[in-house]
N, C-alpha and C positions, 0 to 999 in steps of 0.2 A: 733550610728553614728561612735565612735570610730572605732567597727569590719567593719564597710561599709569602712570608708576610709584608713583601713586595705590592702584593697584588691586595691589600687590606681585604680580604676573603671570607675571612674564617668567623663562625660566630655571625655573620649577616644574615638577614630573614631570605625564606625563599624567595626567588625571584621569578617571574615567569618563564624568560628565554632558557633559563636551565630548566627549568618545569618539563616546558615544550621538547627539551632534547631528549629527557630521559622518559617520556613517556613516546616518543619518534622508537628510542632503542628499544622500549621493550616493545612494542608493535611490530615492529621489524623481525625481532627476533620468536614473537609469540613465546615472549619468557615474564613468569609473572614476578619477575623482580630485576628492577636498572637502576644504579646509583650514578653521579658524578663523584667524588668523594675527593677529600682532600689529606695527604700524610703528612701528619704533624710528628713533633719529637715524641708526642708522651699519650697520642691517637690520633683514629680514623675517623674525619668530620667529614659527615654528608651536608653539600652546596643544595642538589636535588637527589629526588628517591621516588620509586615506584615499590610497593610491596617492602617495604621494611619495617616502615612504623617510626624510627627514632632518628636522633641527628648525630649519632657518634659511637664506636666504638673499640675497645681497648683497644690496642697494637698487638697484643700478647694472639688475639683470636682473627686479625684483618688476613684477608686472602689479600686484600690489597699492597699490605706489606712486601709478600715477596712477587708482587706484578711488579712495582716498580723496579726491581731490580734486573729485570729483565731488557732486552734492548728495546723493543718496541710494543710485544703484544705477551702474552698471557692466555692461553687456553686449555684447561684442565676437562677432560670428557668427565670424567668419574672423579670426584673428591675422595672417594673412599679406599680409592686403586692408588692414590698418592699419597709416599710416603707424608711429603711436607703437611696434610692437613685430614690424614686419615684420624686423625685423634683429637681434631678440632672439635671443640663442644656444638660451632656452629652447625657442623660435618656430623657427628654421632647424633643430634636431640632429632624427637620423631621429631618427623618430617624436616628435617635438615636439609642443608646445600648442597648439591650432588654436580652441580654443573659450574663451571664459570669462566666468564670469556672478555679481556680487558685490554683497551688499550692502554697506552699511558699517557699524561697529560703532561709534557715540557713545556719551559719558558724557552726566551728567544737565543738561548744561549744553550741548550739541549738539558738542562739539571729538568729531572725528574720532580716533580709535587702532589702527583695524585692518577690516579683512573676515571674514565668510564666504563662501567663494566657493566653486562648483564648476567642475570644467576637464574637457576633453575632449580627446583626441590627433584628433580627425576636425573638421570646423569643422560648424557647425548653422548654416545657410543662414538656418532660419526662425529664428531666436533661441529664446525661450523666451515659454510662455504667459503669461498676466498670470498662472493660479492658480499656477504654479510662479515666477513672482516674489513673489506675495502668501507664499508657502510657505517664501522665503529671506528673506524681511525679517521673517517671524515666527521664524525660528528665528535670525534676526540681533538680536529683540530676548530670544529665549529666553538666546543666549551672557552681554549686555550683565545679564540679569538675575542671572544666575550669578556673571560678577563684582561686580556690587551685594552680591549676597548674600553672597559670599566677601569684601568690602572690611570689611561691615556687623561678621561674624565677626570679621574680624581687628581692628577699633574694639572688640567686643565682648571679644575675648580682653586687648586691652591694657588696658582697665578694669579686666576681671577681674581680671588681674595688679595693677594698682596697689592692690584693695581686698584682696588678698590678704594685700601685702605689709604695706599699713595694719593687718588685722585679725593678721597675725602680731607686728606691732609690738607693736598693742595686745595680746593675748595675751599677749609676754613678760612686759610690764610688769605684768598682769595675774596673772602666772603667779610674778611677784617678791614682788608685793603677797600672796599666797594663799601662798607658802611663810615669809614673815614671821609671818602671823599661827598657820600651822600650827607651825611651830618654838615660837612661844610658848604654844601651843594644849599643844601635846606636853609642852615642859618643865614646865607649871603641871601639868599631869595626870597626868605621870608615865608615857605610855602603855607599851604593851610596845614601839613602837619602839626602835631604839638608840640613844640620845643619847650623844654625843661631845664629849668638852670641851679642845680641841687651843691648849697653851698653847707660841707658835713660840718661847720664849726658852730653852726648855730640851727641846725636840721632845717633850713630857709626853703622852697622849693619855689622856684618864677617858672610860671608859666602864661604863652602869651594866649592871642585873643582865640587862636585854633583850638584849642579846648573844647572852648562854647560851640563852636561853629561846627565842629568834628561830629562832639561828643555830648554837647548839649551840657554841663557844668558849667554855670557863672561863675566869673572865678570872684568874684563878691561874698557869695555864697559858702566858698572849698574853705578847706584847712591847709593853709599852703606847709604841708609838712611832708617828709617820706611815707610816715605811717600810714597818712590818706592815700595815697598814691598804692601804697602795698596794700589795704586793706579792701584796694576796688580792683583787685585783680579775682579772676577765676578762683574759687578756694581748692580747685582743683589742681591750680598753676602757681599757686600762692608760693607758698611754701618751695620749691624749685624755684622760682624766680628771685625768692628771698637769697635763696642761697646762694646763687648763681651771681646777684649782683653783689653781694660781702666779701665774696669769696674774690673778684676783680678787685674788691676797693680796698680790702686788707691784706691781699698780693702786692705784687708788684706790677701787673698789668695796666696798661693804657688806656686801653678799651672795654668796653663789654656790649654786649648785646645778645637780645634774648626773645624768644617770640610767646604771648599767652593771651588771655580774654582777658580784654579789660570791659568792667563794666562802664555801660553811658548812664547817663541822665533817669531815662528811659527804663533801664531797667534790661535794657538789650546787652549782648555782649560785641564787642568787636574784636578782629582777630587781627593781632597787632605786633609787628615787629618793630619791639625798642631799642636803638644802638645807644651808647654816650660813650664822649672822653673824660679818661679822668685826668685831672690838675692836680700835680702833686709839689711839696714844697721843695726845699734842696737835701729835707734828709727823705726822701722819699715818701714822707705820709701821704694821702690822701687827702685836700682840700675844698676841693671842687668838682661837679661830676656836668658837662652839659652834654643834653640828647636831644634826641627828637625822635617821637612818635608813629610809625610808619601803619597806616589804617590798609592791613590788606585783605578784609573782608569781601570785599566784592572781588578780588585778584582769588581767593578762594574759592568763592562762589565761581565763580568762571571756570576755573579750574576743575573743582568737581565736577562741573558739568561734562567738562570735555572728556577728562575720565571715565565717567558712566558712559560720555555715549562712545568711547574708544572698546568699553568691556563689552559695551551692546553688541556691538562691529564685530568685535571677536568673538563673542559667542553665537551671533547670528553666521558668522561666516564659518563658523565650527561645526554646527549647528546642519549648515546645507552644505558640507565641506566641498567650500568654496575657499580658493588660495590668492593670494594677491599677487602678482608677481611685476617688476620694476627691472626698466633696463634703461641705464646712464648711457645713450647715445653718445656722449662726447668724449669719458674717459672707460666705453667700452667695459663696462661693471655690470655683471647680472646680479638681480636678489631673487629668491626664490626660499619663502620658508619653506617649513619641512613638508607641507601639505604635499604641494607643488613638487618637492624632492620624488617624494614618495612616488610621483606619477612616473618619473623617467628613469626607477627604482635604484636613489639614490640615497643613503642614509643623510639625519636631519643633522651631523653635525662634520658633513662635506663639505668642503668650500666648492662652489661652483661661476661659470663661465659663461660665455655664450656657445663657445665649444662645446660643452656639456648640450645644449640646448639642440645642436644643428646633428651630431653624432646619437643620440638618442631620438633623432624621429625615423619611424620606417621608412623603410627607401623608395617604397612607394606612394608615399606621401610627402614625402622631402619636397619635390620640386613645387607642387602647389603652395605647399606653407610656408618657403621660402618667398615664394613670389606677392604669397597676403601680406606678408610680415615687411617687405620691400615697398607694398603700396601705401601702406600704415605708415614708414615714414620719410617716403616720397614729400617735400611740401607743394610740389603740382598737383597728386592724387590726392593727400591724406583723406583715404580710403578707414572704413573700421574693419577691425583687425577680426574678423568670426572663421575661424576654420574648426572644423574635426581633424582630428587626423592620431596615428596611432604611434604609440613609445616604444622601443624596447629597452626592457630595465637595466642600466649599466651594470650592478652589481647580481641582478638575479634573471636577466634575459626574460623577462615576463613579459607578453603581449598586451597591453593596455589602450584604450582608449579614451582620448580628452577632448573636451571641448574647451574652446580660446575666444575672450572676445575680447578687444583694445583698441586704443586709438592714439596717435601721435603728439606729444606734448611740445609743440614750436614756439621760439623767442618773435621779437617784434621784426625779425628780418628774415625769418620764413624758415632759421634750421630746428631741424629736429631737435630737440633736447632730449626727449625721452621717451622710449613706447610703455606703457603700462596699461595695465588690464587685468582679466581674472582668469581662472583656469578650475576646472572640474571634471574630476574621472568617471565618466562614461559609460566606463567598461560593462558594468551591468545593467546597463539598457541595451546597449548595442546586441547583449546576450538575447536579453530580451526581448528583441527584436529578432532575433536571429528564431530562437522559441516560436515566437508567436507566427512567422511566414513557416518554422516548422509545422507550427499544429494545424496552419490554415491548410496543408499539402494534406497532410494527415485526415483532416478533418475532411476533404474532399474525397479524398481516395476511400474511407470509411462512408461515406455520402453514396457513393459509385457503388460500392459492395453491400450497402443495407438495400439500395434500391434494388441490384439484382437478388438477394436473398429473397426480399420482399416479394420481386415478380417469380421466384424458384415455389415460397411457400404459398401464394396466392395460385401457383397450377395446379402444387399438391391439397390446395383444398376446394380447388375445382372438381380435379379427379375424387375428392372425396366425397362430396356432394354429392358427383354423377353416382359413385359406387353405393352409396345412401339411398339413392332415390330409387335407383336399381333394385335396389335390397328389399327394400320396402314393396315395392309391387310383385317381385317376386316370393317374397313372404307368404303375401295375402292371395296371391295365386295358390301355392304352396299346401295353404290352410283348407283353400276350397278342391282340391283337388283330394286331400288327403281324407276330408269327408266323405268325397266320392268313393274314394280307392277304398274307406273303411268298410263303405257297404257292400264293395264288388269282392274286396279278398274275403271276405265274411261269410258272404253267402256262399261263394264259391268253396269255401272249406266248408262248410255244412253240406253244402250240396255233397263235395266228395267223400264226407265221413259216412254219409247215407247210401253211398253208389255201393259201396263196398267191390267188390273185385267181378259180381255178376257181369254189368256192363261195360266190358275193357274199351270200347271206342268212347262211349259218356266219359268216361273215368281218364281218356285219354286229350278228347277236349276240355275236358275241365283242367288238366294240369296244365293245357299251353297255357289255358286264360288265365290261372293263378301265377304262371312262369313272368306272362305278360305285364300282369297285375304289381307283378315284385320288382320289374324294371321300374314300371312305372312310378312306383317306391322309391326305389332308388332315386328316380331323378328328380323326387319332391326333396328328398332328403340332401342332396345336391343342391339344389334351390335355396332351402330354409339354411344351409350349410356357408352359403357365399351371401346368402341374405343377416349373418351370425343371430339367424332366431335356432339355431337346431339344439337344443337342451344339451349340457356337456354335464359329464358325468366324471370330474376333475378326479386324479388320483397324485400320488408322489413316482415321478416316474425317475428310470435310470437309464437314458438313451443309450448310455453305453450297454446296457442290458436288454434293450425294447430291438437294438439295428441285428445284432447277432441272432436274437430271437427270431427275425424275418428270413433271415438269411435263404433257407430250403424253399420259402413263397417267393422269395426275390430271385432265386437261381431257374425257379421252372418258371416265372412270368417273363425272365428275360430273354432265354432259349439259350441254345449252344454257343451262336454266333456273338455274343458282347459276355467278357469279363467283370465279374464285382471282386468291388476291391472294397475294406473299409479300414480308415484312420482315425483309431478311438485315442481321443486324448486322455491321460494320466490325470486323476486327482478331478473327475468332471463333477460340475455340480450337479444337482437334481432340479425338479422341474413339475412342476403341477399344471397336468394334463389330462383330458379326454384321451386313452390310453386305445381304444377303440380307431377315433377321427385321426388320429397321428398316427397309427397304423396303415391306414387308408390313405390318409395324405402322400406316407412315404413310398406306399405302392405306386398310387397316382402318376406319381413325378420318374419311378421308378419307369413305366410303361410308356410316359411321354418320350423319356428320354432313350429308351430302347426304338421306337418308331422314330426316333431322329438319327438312328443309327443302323439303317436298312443294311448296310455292310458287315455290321458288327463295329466292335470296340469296347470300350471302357467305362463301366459305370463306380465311378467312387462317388462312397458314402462319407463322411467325414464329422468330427466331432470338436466341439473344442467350446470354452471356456471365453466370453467375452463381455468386453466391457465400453458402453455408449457414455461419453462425456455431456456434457452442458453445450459445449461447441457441436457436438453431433445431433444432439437432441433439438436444437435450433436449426439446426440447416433439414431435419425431415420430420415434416408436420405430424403430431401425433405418437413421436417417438418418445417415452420419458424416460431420464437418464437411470442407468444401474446396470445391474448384472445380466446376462444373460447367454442363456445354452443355446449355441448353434448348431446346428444338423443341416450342412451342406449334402446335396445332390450336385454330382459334375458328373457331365458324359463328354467322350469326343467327339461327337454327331458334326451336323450342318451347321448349327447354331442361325442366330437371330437378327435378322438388322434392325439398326434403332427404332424403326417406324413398329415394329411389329412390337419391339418390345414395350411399346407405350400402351399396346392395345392386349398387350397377353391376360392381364388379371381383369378382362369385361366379359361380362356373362356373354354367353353366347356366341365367342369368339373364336374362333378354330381357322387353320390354315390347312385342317384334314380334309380328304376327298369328303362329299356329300355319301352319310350314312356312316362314314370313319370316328365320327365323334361327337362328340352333346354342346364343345362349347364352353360345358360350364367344368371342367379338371380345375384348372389351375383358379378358375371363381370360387371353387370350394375350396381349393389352399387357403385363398388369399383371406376368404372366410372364416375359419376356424382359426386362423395364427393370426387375427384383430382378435375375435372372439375370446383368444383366450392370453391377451393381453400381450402379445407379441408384434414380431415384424416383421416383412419375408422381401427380399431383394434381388432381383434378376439379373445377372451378369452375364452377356453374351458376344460373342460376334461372328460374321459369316467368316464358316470356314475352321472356328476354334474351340467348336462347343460353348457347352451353356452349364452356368452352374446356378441354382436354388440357393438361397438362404435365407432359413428358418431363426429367427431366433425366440427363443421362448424365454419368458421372465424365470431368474431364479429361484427355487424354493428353499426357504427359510426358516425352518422349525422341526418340530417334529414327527417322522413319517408315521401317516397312516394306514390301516393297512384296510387294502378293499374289501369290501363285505362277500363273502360266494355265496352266491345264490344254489339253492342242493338242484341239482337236474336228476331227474329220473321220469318213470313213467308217469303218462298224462293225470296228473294230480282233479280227483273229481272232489265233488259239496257234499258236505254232511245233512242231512233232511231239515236239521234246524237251525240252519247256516238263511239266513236274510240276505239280501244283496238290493239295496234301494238305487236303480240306476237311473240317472237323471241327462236328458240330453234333448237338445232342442230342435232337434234333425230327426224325424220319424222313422228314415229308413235305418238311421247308422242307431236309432234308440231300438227299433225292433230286434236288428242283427242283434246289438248286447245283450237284448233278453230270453235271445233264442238259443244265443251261444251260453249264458250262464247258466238255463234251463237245461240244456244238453248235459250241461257238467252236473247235474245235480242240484243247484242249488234252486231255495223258493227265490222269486224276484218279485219286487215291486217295482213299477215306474211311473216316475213325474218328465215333464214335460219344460220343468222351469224351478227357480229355486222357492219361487211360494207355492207350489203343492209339494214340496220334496219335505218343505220345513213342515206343512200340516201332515204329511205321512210319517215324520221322526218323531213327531208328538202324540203321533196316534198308535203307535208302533215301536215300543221300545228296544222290541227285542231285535232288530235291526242292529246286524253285525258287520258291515261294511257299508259307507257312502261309496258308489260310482260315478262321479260325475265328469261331463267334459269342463274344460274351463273358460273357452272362450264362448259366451251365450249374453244376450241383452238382456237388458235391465240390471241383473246381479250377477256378476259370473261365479263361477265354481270355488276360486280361494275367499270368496266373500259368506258363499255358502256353507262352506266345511267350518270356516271359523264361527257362523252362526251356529253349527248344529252341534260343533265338539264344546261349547257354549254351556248348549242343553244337556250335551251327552258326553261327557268328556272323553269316555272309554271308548267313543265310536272310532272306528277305522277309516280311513279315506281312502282311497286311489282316485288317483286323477288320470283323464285321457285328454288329449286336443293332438292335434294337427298344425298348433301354432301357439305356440304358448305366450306368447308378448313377452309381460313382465310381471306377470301374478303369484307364479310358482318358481319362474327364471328371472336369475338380476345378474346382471354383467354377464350371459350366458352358462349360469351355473343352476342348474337344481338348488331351490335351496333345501339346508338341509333339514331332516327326519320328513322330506317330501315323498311319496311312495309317486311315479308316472311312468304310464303306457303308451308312446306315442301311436297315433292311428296312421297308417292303416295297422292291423295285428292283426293273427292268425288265431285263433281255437286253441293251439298249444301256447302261445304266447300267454293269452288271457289266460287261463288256466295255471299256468307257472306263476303269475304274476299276484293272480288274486290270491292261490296257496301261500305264498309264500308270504303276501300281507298280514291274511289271517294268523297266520305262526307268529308273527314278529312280537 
């Protein structure tokens, strides 16, 4: 207890450097509770605490109790598994202590005072590492030093007080001695002070002509008594000066003197130090008092001033912490306050040297700052003393940097007396500095990489452009050809329903030229396909259901000689598609990559679940970030060299013999997988095959399920079935009315959507609109909305060869849209108009 109250500890407010420790330990230990604590006779005082709440508690409950008894550490895994505090209330209450791990805290002599310890409400099975015991014994000798250093202070501060009060002692007496000789000084001299000559027997008070001259009172005019004299003092000072001087004159004292405001003339006050001796008879009374008046108003005023601008100095110099620092050339003395300490990381109550100065700068900076600090006070050079240069901290080995400027303070015969000058730490500019040539690297090399991005996404929207423009004339080809085609497969299926089986050669050139007819088809639909005008007819698909389903078409398309293989992943998403064009696509790629494989080989099909970032979605134009189903195609074929694969997704492009191919395969991929909000990526190189990748955006909701159309025989018109077909095209308007005539039905036809709208108001009974959609002036979704207007219960179908954007948006039918695209056949139309009329 002695060595505890040693350190006057106990009971003090918190401090920060214990704050700082025990919030170090519990960080350390990621334990939400760290005490320093101190053991007293009769309890356990917390200095600092993390997670406790209070400043002290019984001994009967401290775990700290029986740490200290231990030699150096303390570590409990489980409180609850130990006897010593399995019954402790701290230990049993919910959420109780379960962990605790303590060093102990010794004075310089080894007695034991207290812990620091860290605690846990969970128990730690493994204890604690050796580093994190090595970790709590060093911040257990960091506390123990804090009190050293705090003990040291307060030995230091009571010194101080006793040489204070030594040197005020001496001071008075000093201050007795100095107004003795000044009073005699005065009266021999006669100065302008006031001199006063206060005789107590008859309260007489003489005073000479400095009064007036001082203080501005005639002495004609005064009451030459005490009581005037006391009653022109400060009333603040009054009363203290009274007492001060009765208390000398009814002592036994020689002297007195006293300092207060005396009032002038004027009305002003003066700040005025009064000394006098007293005359005393031979029994000692008091007789006679002479002083003199010491006026040190302007010695104050002065003073103050110097004051103020000494607190300015030091607060401006605080302020920009800016240090002063003084070195006595002649008796080899450094000053350095604490600012300055702190830079060469030395505490502010070290005595320091110039040793300290020359052993605290880096050693690579030594020789320079030695040789500034030489020329500073040289008196051939006296140079000004400006270096950088960098510390390392004596007591914390910290790397700092300061800035120095000075210059030489020389006597009349040229030796140095003294360098002095300023100093200020650096350090985080120099950081800052180091930052800013960082970011300029940085910022360059981001400069370098936005430009090639830039030139990356400015090719990919070249190539987008070209495949746009492409798109677009092949569209419109597309549109005029499929007109054509509509009135050649047309007639040609009327022709052939009419041949019947009598003329087998008629009947056998009409099926080439329908056969022809249907290529022909094909490769509009191909066209309109990589031009993404070709209508999609989206569903909820399951690749992992759609690739297995192909399987028997992909085994006899790819012949004996090449192997399918397919890798369906686990848990795929789904995917809203054209279930049709994705079927076709995977043939496609299927049959490319068998013709790249004249030997045979390996066609894997592959599946799998992926995900495009922000970062990927920027580096390829048109890509938007999220989910999305892949459906790779890889073969072990030829594969591709760069040059070709830049040119694979351009209509018309083929590296097949003339007659081997259209061209437009992989234009239709590349069509339909934009179209329908996806991205498709070609990976190749000669010699190691070539892999496809599809990927199609996620589906997100709930599946729908496809409508089936009933197939059966060629569905004909009931007699009072209307059919109003409108088309702007005479031949592909006759074919419809000749082919809806065959099937039964009455037909009317307009030519445009203003007689179509005067035949649906002239004609109610009109059970279906037929119209195409793309026609001048008004097209077809403008008309249908006109006439369901009139007629709300009328029926549409639509036909075109190019739908734009009337009935199609984003490549999608939109929906409760009924569409036929042209060219069609006799049983197409037939299934299609049945099937409207039902709906």
């Amino acid at each position: 207890m002695a060595s505890l109250e040693s350190y006057g500890i106990l009971d003090t407010p918190q401090e920060a450097d214990f704050d700082d420790i025990v919030r170090l330990a519990a960080e350390t230990f990621t334990a939400p509770i760290a005490v320093v604590n101190m053991v007293a006779s009769d309890r356990q005082w917390f200095k600092a605490e993390v997670g406790i709440g209070v400043r002290e508690l019984p001994l009967d409950v401290s775990i700290c109790a029986h740490a200290i008894l231990q030699n150096d550490f303390l570590v409990v895994s489980d409180t609850r598994e130990d006897a010593r505090f399995a019954c402790n209330p701290l230990v049993t209450a919910e959420g109780g202590l379960r962990f605790y791990a303590g060093a102990i805290l010794r004075d310089k002599t080894g007695l034991p005072i207290g812990t620091i310890c860290v605690l846990d409400r969970a128990p730690r099975p493994d204890g604690i590492t050796s580093y994190r015991r090595q970790v709590l014994e060093v911040l257990a000798r960091q506390v123990m030093a804090q009190l050293e250093l705090r003990k040291a202070l307060q030995a230091q501060a009571s010194r101080a007080e006793e040489l204070r009060v030594e040197v005020e002692q001496r001071a008075r007496v000093e201050k007795a001695l100095r107004a003795i000789r000044e009073r005699y000084r005065l009266v021999s001299r006669a100065t302008n002070d006031a001199i006063w000559d206060w005789d107590f027997t008859t309260d007489h008070v003489t005073w000479n002509q400095a009064l007036e001259a001082a203080h501005g009172h005639r002495l004609a005019d005064i009451e030459p008594t005490g009581e005037w004299w006391i009653a022109h003092i400060h009333p603040d000072d009054r009363d203290r000066v009274h007492h001060s001087i009765h208390g000398a004159i009814d002592g036994d004292a020689e002297s007195w003197s006293d300092e207060y405001r005396f009032c002038r003339f004027d009305g002003s006050y003066a700040a005025i130090l009064d000394r006098g001796h007293i005359i005393r008879d031979q029994e000692g009374k008091a007789v006679r008092m002479i002083g003199a008046m010491l006026d040190l108003t302007e010695q104050q005023r002065t003073r103050a001033e110097l004051m103020l601008n000494e607190e300015r100095l030091r607060l401006a110099t605080q302020a920009a912490e800016v240090g002063f620092w003084d070195v006595d050339v002649v008796h080899d003395i450094l000053i350095w306050p604490p600012i300055v300490k702190a830079m060469f990381g030395i505490s502010p109550d070290v005595p320091v040297s110039m040793a300290d100065y020359y052993s605290g700068l880096h050693p690579d900076d030594r020789e320079a700052t030695f040789e500034a600090y030489a020329a500073a006070a040289d008196p051939a050079r006296r140079a000004i003393y400006d270096v950088e240069y960098r510390t390392i901290g004596k007591e914390d080995q910290i790397e700092r940097w300061v800035a120095a400027k000075g210059r030489g303070v020389f006597d009349e015969s040229g030796h140095c007396l003294r360098v002095i000058g300023t100093a200020i730490d650096v350090t985080e500019r120099k950081r800052a500095e180091v930052r800013v040539l960082e970011l300029n690297e940085h910022l360059e090399r981001r400069v370098a990489q936005a430009i090639s991005e830039r030139e990356q996404v400015e090719e990919a929207l070249r190539q987008s452009q070209k495949m746009e423009a492409v798109g677009q004339l092949t569209g419109g080809i597309a549109h005029d050809f499929n007109n054509m085609l509509a009135v050649i497969v047309g007639s040609l299926d009327l022709l052939n329903r009419r041949l019947g089986d009598e003329d087998a050669r008629a009947k056998r050139y009409v099926d080439a030229a329908l056969e022809g007819a249907g290529r022909a088809a094909t490769l509009t639909q191909r066209l309109l396909a990589f031009s993404r005008q070709q209508p999609l007819n989206p569903e909820v698909l399951d690749a992992n259901k759609l690739v297995p389903g192909m399987s028997e078409l992909l085994i006899h398309s790819l012949g004996t000689d090449v192997r399918l293989e397919t890798v369906l992943a686990a848990g795929l998403w789904r995917t809203h598609a054209d279930r049709n064009q994705l079927e076709n696509v995977v043939l496609n790629l299927a049959v490319n990559a068998r013709d790249a494989m004249p030997e045979g080989g390996r066609l894997t099909i592959e599946t799998q679940n992926v995900h495009f970032d922000d970062r990927y979605a920027a580096a390829h134009l048109g890509v938007p970030p999220g989910h999305y189903v892949l459906i790779a195609i890889s073969d072990t074929g030829c594969g591709m060299p760069p040059e070709i694969i830049a040119k694979a997704f351009d209509p018309f492009f083929t590296t097949k013999q003339v007659g081997k191919g259209t061209g437009l395969g992989l234009s239709q991929v590349y069509g339909f997988v934009k179209q329908s909000g996806g991205h498709v990526k070609i990976y190749s190189e000669l010699g190691q095959g070539t892999t496809v990748k599809i990927y199609l955006p996620r589906f997100i909701g709930d599946e729908i399920e496809a409508e089936q159309l009933s197939i059966g025989d060629l569905p004909l018109g009931e007699e009072q079935e209307i059919i109003l077909v409108v088309e702007d095209e005479p031949a592909v308007r006759q074919f419809s009315v000749d082919a809806l005539t065959e099937l039964g039905y009455q037909v009317l036809e307009a030519d445009g959507a203003v007689a179509a709208l005067q035949l649906i108001d002239a004609h109610p009974e009109i059970s279906l609109l037929f119209t195409d959609i793309v026609m001048p002036d008004i097209n077809g979704r403008k008309l249908a909305d006109e006439a369901q207007r009139r007629r709300p219960e009328l029926k549409v179908l639509y036909t075109s060869g190019y739908t734009r954007n009337a009935v199609v948006h984003n490549g999608v039918i939109d929906p409760g849209v009924e569409l036929i695209g042209k060219p069609f056949t006799i049983e197409q139309l037939a299934t299609k108009v049945r099937n409207v009329l039902e709906s």
